[in-house]
FIZA-403375 format. One record per residue (C-alpha): residue in one letter; residue number from 1; x, y, z. Coordinates in nm, 4 decimals. Example, Ala and Ser with C-alpha at 12.3 -4.5 7.8 and 13.67 -1.06 7.14 Angstrom:
# residues 2
SITE   code   pos         px         py         pz
SITE      a     1     1.2300    -0.4500     0.7800
SITE      s     2     1.3670    -0.1060     0.7140
This chain:
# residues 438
SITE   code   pos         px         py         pz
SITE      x     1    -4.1153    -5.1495     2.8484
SITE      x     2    -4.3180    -5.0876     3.1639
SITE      x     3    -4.0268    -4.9741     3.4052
SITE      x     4    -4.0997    -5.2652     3.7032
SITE      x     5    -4.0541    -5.5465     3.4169
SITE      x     6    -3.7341    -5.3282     3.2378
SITE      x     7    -3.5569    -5.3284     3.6169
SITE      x     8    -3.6646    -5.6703     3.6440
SITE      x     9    -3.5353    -5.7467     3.3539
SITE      x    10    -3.2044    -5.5966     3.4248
SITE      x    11    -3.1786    -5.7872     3.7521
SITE      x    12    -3.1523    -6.1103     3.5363
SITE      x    13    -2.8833    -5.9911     3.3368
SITE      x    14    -2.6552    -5.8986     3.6725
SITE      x    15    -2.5143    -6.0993     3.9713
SITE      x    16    -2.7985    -5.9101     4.2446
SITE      x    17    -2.9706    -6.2252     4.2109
SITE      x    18    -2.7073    -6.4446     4.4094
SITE      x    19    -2.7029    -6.5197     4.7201
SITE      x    20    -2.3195    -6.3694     4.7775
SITE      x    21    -2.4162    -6.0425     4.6298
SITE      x    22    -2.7247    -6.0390     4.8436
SITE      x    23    -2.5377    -6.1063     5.1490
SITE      x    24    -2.2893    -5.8621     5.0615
SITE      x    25    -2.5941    -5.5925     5.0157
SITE      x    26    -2.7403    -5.6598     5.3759
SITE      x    27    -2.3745    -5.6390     5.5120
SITE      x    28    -2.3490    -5.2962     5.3448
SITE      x    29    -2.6643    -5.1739     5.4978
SITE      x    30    -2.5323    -5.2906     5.8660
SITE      x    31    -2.2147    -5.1059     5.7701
SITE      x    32    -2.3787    -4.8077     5.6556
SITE      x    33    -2.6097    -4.8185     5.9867
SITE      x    34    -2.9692    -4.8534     5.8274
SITE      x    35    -3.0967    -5.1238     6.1113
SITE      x    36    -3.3848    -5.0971     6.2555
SITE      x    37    -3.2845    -5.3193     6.5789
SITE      x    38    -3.1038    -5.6162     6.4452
SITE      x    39    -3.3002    -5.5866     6.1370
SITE      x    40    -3.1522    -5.4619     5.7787
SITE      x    41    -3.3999    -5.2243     5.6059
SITE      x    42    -3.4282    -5.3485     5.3084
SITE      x    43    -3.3974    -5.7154     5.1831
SITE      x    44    -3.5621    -5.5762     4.8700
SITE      x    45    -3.3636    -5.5877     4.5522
SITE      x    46    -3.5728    -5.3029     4.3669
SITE      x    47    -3.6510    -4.9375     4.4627
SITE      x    48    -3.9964    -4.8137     4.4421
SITE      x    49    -4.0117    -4.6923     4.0465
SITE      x    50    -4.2174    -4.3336     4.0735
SITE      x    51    -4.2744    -4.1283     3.7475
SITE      x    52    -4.2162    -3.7537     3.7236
SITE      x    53    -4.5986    -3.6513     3.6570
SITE      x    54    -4.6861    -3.8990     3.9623
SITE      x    55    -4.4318    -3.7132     4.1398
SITE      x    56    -4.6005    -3.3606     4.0514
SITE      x    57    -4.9789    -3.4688     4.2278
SITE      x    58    -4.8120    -3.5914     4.5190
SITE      x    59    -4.6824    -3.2960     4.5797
SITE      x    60    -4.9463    -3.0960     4.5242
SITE      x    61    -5.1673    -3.2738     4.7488
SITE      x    62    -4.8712    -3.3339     5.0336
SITE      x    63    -4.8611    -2.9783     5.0262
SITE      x    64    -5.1920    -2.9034     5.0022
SITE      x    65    -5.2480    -3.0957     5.3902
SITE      x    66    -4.9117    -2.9726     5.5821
SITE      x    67    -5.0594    -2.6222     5.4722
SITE      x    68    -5.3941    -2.6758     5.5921
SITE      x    69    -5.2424    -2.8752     5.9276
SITE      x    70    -5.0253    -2.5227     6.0228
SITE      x    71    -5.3372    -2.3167     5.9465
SITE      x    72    -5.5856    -2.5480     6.1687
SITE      x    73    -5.3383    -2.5219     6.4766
SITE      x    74    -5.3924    -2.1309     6.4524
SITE      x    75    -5.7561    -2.1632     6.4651
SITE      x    76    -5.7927    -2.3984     6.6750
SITE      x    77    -5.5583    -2.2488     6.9656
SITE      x    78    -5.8560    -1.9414     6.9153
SITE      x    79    -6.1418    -2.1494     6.8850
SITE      x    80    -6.2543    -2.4156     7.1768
SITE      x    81    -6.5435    -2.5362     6.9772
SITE      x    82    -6.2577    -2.6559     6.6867
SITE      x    83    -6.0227    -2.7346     6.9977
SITE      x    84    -6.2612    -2.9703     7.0870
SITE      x    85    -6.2996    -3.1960     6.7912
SITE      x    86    -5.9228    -3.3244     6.8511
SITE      x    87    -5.9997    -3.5567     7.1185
SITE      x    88    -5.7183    -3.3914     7.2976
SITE      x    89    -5.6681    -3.4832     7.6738
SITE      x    90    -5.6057    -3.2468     7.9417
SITE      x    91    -5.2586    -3.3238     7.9891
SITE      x    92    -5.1525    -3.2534     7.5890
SITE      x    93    -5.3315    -2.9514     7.6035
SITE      x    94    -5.1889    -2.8355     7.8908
SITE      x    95    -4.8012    -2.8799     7.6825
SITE      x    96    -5.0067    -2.7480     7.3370
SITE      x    97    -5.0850    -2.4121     7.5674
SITE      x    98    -4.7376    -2.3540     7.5929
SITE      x    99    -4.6097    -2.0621     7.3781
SITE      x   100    -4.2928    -2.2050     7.2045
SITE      x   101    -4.1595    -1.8613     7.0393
SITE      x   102    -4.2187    -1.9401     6.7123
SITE      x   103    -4.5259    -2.0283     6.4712
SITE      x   104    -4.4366    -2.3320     6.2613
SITE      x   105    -4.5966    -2.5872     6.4881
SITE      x   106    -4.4727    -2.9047     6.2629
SITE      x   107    -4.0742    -2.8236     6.1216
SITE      x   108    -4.0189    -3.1521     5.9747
SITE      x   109    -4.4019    -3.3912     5.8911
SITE      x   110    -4.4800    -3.6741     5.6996
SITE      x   111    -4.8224    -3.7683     5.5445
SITE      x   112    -4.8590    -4.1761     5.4410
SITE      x   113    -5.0293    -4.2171     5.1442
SITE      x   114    -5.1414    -4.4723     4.8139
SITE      x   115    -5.0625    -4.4072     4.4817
SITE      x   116    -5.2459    -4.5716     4.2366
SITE      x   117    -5.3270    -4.4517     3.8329
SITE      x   118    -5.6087    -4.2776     3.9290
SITE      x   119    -5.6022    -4.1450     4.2610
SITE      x   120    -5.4055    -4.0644     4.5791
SITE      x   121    -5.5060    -4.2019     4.9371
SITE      x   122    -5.4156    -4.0704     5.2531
SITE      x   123    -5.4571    -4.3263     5.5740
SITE      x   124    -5.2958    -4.0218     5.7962
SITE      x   125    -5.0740    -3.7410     5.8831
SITE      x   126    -4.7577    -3.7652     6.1186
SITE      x   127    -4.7269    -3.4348     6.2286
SITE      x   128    -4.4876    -3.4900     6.5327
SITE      x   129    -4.1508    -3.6482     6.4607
SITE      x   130    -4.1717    -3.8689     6.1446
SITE      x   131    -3.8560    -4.0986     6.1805
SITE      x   132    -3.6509    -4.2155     5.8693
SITE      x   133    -3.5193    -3.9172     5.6705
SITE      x   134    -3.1499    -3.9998     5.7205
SITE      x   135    -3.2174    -4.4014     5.6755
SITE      x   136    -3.3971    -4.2557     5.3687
SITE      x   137    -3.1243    -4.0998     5.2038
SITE      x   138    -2.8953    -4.3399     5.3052
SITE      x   139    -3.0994    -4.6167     5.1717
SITE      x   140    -3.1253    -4.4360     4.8275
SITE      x   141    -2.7469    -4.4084     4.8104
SITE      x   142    -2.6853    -4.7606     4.8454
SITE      x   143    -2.9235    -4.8458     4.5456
SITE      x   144    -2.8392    -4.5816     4.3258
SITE      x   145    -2.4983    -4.7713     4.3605
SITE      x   146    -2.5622    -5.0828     4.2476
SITE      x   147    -2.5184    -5.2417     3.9119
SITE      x   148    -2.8543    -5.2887     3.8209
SITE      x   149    -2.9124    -4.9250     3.8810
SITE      x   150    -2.6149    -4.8482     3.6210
SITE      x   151    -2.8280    -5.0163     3.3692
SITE      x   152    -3.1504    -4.9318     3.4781
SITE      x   153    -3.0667    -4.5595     3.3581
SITE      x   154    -2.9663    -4.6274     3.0034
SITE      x   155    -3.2341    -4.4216     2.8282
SITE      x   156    -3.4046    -4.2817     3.1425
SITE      x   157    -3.3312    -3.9965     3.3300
SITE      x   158    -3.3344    -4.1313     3.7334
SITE      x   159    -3.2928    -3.9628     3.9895
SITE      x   160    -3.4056    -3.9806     4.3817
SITE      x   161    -3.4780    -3.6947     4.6855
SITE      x   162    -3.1839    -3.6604     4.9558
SITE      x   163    -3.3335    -3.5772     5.2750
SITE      x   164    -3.0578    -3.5318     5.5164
SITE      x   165    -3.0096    -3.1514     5.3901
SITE      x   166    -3.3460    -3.0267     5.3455
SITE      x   167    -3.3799    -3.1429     5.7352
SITE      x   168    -3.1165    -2.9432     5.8550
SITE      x   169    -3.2085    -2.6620     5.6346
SITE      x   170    -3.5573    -2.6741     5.8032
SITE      x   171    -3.4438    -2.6915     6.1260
SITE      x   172    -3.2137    -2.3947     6.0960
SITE      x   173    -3.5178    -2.1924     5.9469
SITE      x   174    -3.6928    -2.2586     6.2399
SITE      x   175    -3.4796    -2.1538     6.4790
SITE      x   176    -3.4117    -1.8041     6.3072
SITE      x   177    -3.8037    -1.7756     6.2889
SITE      x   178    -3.8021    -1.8522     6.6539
SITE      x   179    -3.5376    -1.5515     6.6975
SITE      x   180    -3.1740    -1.7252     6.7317
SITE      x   181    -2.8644    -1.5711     6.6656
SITE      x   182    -2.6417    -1.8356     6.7003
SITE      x   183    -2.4551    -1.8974     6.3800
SITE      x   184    -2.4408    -2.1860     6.3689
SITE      x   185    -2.6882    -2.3140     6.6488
SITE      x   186    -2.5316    -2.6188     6.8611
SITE      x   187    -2.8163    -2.8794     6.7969
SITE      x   188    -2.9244    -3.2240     7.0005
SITE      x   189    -3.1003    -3.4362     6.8643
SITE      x   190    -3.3590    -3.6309     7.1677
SITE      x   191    -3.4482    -3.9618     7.2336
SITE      x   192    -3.4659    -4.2181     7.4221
SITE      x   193    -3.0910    -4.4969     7.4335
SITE      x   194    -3.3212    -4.7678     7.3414
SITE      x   195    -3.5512    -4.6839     7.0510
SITE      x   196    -3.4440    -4.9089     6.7366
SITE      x   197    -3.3926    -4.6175     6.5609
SITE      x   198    -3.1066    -4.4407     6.7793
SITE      x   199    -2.8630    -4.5343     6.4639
SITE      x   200    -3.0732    -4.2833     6.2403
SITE      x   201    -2.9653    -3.9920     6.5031
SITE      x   202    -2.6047    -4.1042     6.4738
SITE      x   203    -2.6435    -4.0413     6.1040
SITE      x   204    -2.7701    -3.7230     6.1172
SITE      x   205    -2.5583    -3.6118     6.3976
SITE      x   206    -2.2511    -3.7091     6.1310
SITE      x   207    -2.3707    -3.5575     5.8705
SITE      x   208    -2.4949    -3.1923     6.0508
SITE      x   209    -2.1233    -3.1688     6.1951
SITE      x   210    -2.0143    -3.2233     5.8566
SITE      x   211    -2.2049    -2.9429     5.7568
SITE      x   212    -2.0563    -2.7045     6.0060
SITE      x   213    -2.3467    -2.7275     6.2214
SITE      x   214    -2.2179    -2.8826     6.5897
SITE      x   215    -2.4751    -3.1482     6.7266
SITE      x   216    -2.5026    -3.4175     6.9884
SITE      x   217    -2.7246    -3.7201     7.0663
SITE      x   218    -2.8814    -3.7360     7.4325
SITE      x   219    -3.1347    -3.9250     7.5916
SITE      x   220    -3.3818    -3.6846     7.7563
SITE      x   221    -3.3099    -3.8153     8.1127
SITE      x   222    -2.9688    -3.6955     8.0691
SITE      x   223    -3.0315    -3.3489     7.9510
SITE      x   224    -2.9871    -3.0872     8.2612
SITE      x   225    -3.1349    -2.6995     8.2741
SITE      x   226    -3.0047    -2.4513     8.5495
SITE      x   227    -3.2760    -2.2193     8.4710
SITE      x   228    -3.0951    -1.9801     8.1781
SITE      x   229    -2.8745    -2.2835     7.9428
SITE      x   230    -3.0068    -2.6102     7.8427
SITE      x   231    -2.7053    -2.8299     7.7933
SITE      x   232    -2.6667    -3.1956     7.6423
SITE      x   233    -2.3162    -3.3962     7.7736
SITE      x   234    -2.1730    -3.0676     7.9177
SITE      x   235    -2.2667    -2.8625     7.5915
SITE      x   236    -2.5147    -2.5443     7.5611
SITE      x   237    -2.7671    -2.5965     7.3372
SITE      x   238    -2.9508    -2.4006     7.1411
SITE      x   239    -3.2214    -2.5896     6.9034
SITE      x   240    -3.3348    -2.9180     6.9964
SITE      x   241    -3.4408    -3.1849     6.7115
SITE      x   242    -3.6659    -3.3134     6.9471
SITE      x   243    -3.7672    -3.7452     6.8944
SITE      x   244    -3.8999    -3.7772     7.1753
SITE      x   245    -4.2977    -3.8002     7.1509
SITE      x   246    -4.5034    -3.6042     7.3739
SITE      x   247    -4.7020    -3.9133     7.4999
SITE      x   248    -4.3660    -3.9909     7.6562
SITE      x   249    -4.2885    -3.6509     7.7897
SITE      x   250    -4.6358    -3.6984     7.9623
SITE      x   251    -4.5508    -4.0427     8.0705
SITE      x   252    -4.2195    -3.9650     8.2108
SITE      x   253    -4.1978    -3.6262     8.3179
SITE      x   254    -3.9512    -3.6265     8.5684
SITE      x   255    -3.7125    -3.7896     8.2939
SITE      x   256    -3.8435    -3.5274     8.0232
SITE      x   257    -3.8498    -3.1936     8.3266
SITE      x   258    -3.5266    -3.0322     8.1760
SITE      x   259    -3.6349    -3.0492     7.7986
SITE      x   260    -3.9929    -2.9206     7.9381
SITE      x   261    -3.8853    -2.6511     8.1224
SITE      x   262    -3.6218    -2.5129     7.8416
SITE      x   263    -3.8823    -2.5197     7.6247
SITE      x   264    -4.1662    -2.3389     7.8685
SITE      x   265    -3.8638    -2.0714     7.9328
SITE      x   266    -3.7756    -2.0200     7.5786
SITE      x   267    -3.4800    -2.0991     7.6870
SITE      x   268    -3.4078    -2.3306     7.3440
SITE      x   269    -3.5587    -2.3692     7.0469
SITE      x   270    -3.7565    -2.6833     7.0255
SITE      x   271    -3.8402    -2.8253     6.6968
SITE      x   272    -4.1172    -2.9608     6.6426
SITE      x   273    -4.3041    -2.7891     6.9045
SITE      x   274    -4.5313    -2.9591     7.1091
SITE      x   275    -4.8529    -2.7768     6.9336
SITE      x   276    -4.7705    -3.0337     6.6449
SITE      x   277    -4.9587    -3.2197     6.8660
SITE      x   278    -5.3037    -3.0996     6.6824
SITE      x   279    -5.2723    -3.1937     6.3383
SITE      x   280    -5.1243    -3.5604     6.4331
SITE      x   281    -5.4018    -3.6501     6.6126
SITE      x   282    -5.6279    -3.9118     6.3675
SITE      x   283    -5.8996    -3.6858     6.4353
SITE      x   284    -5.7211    -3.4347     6.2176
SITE      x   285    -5.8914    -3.5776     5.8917
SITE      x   286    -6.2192    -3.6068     6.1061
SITE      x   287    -6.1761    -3.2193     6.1253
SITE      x   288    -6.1064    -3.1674     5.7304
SITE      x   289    -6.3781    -3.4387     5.6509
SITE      x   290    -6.6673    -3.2647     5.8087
SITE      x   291    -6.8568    -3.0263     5.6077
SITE      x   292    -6.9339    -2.8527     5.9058
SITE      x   293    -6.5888    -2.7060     5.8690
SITE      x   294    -6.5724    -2.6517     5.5142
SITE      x   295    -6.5780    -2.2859     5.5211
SITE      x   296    -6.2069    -2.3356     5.6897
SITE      x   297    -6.0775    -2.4429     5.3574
SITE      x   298    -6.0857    -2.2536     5.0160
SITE      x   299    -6.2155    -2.4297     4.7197
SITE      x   300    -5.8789    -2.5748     4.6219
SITE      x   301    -5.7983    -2.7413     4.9526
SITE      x   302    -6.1605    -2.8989     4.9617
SITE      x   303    -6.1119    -3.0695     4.6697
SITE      x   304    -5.7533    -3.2270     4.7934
SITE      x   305    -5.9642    -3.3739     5.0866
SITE      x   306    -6.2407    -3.4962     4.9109
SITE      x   307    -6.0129    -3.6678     4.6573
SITE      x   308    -5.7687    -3.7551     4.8764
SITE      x   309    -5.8401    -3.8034     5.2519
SITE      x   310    -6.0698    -4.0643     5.4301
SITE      x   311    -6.3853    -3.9710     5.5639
SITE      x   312    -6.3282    -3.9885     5.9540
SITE      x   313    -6.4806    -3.9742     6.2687
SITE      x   314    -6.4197    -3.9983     6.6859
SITE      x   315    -6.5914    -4.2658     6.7895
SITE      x   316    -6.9180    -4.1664     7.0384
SITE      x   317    -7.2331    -4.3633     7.1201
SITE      x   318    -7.4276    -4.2026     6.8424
SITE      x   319    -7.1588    -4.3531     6.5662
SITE      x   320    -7.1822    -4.6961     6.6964
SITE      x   321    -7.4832    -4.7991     6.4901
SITE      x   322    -7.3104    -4.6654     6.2142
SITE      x   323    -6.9741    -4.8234     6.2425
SITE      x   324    -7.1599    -5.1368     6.2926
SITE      x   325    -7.3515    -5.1014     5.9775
SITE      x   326    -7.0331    -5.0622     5.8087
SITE      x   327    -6.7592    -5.2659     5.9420
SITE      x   328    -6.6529    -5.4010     5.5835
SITE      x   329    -6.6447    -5.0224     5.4867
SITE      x   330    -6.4280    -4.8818     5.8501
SITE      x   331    -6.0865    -4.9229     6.0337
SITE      x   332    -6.0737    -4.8823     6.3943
SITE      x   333    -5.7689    -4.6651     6.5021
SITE      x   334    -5.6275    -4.5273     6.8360
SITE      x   335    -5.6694    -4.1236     6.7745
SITE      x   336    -5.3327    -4.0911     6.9282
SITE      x   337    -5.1289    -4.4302     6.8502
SITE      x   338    -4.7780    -4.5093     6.6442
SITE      x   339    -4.6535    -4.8096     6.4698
SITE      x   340    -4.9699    -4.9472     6.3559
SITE      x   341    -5.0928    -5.0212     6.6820
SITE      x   342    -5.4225    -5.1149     6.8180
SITE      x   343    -5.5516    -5.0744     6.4535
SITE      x   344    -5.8442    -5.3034     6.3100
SITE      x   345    -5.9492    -5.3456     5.9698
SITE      x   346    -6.3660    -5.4379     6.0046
SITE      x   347    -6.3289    -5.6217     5.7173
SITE      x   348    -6.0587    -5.8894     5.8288
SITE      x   349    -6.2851    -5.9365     6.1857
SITE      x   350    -6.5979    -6.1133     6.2153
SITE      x   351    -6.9090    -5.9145     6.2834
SITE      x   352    -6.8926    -6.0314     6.6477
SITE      x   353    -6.5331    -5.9234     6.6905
SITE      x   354    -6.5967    -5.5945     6.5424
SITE      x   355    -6.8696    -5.5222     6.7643
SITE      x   356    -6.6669    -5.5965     7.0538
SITE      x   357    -6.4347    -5.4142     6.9591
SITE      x   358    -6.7004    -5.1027     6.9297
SITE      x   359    -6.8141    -5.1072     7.2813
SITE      x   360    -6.4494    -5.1481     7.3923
SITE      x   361    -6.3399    -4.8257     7.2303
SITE      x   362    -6.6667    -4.6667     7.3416
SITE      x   363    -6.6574    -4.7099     7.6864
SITE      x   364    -6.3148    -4.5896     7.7126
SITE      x   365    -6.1932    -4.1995     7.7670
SITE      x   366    -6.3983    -3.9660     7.4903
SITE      x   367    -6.1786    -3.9110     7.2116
SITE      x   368    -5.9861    -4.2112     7.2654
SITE      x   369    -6.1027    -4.3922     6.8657
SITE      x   370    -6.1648    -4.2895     6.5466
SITE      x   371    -6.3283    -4.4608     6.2744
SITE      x   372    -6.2197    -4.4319     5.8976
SITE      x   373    -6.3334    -4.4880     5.5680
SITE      x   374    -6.1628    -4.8051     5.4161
SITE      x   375    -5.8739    -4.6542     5.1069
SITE      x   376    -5.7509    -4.8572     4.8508
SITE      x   377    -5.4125    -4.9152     4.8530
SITE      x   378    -5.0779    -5.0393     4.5868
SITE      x   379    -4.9594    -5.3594     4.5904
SITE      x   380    -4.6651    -5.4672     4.3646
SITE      x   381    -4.4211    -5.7704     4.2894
SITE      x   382    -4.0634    -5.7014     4.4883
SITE      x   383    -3.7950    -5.9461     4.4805
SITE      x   384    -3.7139    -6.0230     4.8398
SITE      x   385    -3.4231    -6.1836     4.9632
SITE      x   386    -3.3983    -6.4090     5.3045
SITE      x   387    -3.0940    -6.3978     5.6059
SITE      x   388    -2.9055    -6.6716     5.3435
SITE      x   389    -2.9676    -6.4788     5.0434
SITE      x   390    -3.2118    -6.6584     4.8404
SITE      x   391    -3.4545    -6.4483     4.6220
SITE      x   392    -3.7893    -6.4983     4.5677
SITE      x   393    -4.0566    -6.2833     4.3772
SITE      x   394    -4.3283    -6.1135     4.6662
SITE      x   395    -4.6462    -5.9537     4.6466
SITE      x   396    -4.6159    -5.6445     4.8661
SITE      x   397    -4.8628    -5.3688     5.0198
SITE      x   398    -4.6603    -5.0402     4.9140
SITE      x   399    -4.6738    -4.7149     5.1546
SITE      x   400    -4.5283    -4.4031     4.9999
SITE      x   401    -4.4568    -4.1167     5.2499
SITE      x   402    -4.3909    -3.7848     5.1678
SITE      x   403    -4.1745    -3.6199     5.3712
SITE      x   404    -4.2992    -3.2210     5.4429
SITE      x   405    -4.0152    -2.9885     5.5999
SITE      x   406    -4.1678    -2.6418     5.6718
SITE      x   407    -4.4614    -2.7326     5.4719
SITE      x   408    -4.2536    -2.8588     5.1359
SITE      x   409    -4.2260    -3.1931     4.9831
SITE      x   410    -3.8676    -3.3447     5.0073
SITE      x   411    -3.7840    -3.7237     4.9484
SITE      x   412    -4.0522    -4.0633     5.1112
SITE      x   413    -4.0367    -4.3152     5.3139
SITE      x   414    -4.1595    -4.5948     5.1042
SITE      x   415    -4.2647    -4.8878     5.3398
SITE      x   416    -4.3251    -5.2807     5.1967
SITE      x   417    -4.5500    -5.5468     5.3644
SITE      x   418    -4.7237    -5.8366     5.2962
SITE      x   419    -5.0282    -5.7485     5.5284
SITE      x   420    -5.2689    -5.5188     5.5371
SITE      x   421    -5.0330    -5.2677     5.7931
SITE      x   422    -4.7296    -5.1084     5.6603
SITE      x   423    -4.5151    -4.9814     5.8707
SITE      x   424    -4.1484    -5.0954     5.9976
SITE      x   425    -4.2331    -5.0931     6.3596
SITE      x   426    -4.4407    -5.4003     6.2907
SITE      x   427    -4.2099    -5.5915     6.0946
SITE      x   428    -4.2466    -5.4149     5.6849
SITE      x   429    -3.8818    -5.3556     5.5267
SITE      x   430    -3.8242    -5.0380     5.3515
SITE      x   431    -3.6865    -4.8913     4.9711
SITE      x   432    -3.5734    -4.6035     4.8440
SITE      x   433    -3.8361    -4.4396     4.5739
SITE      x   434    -3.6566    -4.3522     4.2632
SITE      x   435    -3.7900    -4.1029     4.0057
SITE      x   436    -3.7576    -4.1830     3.6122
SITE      x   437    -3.8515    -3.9760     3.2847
SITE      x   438    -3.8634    -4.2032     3.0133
């Protein structure tokens, strides 16, 4: 039986249908921690259902780009023409120029991605600070424990990724490559006290200590820097897990001066470091797409990007005809946005809306827009409970994540909507992905 209809199947023949059991489930996801603001993450009843040899070209082709991302950083810190196609303003390169000790610009990334039978589709790469990992693993636990899951198994093998380690294993390979002794390091995690996901940070600070590995939470206004330590609530620290995105360390520098001036001193290890920056801009697949730079890539990697990432281009005067031409084909996206936002979809505006859009994005700062090739993407039938517990059967857009640390495929953030964007920031719920061998 198709594994979708088996688990299905199984539900039926269990009490997760009910509306006490599905209470119960959202009350053991506030208890657990995996909010995101006063929202559960999951009012699914059914884990993304991934097979092994799906598995296998994901992570090829994950691979394949968090490779290539660490290797176009290089070049491009030695090249200004290649510099130049990032769109990158004055201000981030001015934090990208900054020598961070170390070489592994992106410790922990993420690339979102389709799967469908016969191909993979990348919409971008989130080479900053992918959140989720620890709601991840979490997530997973609390389905592998239900019932349903129990029976699910008979006559499978099922298994799913924990995260929460291979983080912490990353980060600590970081820091030795950036030349710490420490053993172990004293870690803080950074962010700001009111992001939605400040419960994630809890988790992993629990679960590091656990480990052996002493760490702390602290907003970045609170950290303080004589000019040798960096310390965090009256603690040294030694590696910072930073959160906090660089478009806020520009924004607020005076709240964001002690983290920045640590990390100019080498006075911490800061993971990732801010020449991350490069590979997370959109523009990043406008750089692999053009076969101006193919000679960058060897044979293999070119034919992960032609199979697997969207053509892509900054948006300039000269690609306004095209982008016209081609709204049905073309999304309009910030280079340099999160969440979702300010992202258009030609083919759900009008042709007057779209071109509006156009000469809004091109009269703003150069290298503000890209445009990308329209992907295909997986929808599938979830059951979905509400805030009383009542099930019903939804179509869903399905985002699977791979999660990269040091360049190696580890666990996904599997993301659920009903629109055309998935992401939680805007409102999508989140599963666990579970992999079966029949």
């Amino acid at each position: 039986m198709d594994p979708i209809a088996a688990w299905h199947a199984e539900l039926a023949n269990g009490p997760e249908l009910t509306p006490e059991f599905c209470r119960e489930f959202a009350a053991s996801m506030r208890a657990r921690k995996l909010t995101f603001g006063d929202r559960v993450h999951s009012p699914f009843l059914r884990p993304f259902l991934l097979s092994a040899h799906d598995e296998a070209r994901i992570r090829h082709a994950a691979e394949t780009i968090a490779a290539v991302g660490e290797r176009i950083v290089r070049h491009a810190m030695e090249s200004p023409e290649l510099f130049a196609q990032f769109g990158i303003t004055e201000a981030e390169e001015r934090l990208i120029r900054i020598d961070p000790g170390y070489a592994t610009a992106s410790t922990a990334s993420r690339v979102d991605a389709f799967l469908l039978p016969d191909g993979l589709y990348f919409a971008e790469y989130n080479a900053e600070s992918p959140a989720g990992p620890a709601y991840t693993q979490r997530l997973a636990e609390l389905f592998d424990s239900m019932p349903v899951t129990k029976r699910f198994r008979a006559g499978r093998r099922v298994r799913f990724h924990r995260t929460i380690d291979p983080l912490l294993t990353a980060l600590l390979a970081s820091y030795r490559e950036w030349g710490g002794t420490a053993d172990p390091p004293t870690i803080v995690i950074v962010d700001w006290r009111d992001v939605p996901t400040w419960t994630e940070f809890e988790i992993l600070r629990d679960a590091f200590v656990d480990a052996g590995v002493p760490t702390v939470v602290c907003d970045p206004a609170s950290l303080e820097f004589d000019g040798k330590a960096l310390t965090a609530h009256g603690r040294r620290i030694d590696l910072v897990y930073r959160r906090v995105l660089i478009n806020d360390i520009i924004a607020r520098p005076d709240d964001c001066a002690a983290l920045l001036r640590a990390y100019e001193t080498r006075a911490v290890c800061v993971a990732n470091t801010l020449r991350c920056k490069i590979p997370h801009k959109k523009a990043f697949f406008a750089v692999l797409t053009d076969p101006a730079n193919s000679a960058l890539f060897s044979l293999a990697e070119r034919d992960v990007i032609a199979a697997s990432v969207p053509w892509t281009r900054l948006l300039t005067e000269p690609m306004l005809d095209v982008a016209r031409a081609k709204r049905e084909m073309l999304v309009l996206k910030p280079n340099d946005e999160y969440g979702g936002t300010g992202v258009m979809l030609g083919w759900e505006m009008s042709a007057a809306s779209w071109d509006e859009a156009l000469q809004e994005a091109a009269a703003g700062a150069p290298g503000t827009w890209v445009i990308q090739e329209r992907i295909r993407v997986r929808r599938e039938i979830f059951p979905q409970f509400d805030g009383d517990g009542h099930v019903t059967m939804r179509d869903m857009l399905v985002d699977l994540a791979p999660y990269l640390f040091r360049g190696k495929m580890t666990g996904y953030l599997t993301r659920l909507s009903a629109t055309g964007l998935a992401n939680v920031t805007s409102g999508g719920g989140q599963v666990p992905s579970f992999v079966y061998d029949e």
